[in-house]
C-alpha positions in Angstrom: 8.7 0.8 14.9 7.6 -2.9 14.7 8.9 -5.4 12.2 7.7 -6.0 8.8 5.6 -8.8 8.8 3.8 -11.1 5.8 -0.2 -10.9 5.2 -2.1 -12.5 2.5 -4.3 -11.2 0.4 -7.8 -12.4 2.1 -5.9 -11.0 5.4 -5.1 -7.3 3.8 -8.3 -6.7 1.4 -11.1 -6.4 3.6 -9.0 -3.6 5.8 -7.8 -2.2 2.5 -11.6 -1.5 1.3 -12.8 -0.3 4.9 -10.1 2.5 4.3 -8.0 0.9 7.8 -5.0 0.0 6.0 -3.1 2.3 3.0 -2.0 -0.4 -0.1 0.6 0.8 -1.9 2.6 -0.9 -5.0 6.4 -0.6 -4.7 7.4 -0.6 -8.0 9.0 3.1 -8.7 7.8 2.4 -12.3 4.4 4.1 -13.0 4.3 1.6 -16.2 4.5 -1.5 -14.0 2.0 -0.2 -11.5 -0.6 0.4 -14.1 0.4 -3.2 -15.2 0.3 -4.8 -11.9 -2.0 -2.5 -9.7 -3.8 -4.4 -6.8 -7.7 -3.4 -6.3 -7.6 0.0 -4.0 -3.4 0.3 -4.1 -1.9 3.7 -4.6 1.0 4.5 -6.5 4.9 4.9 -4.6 4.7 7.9 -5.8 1.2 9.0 -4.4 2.4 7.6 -1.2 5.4 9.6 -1.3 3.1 13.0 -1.6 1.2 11.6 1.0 3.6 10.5 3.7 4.3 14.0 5.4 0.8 13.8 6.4 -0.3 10.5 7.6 -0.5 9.6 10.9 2.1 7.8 12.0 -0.2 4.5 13.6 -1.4 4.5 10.0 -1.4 0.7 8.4 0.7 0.9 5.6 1.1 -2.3 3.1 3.7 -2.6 0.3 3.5 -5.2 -2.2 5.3 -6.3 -5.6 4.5 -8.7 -7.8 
């Protein structure tokens, strides 16, 4: 498993749109991620339903706000 590592935004969206990359908000509150939802971001807890079943070379991006 390789390190975490920083992107920007202009680095992230484009692969985030194409479907290459999986965006996901970190906040555990469903509140704040309706607040503070990102364009094409997922829920934690939609990522946690899907985890068992994504591939495991799968680009995966948390953010908070």
């Amino acid at each position: 498993m390789s390190e975490p590592r920083r992107v920007t935004p202009a680095e992230i969206f484009p692969k985030v749109k194409s479907g290459e990359t999986l965006l996901v908000c970190a906040y555990d509150d469903d509140a704040k991620f309706r607040r503070l939802r990102l364009e094409g971001a997922i829920s934690l807890a939609e990522f946690r339903s899907l985890l068992p079943n994504l591939p495991p070379e799968r680009e995966i991006v948390f953010y908070c706000a």
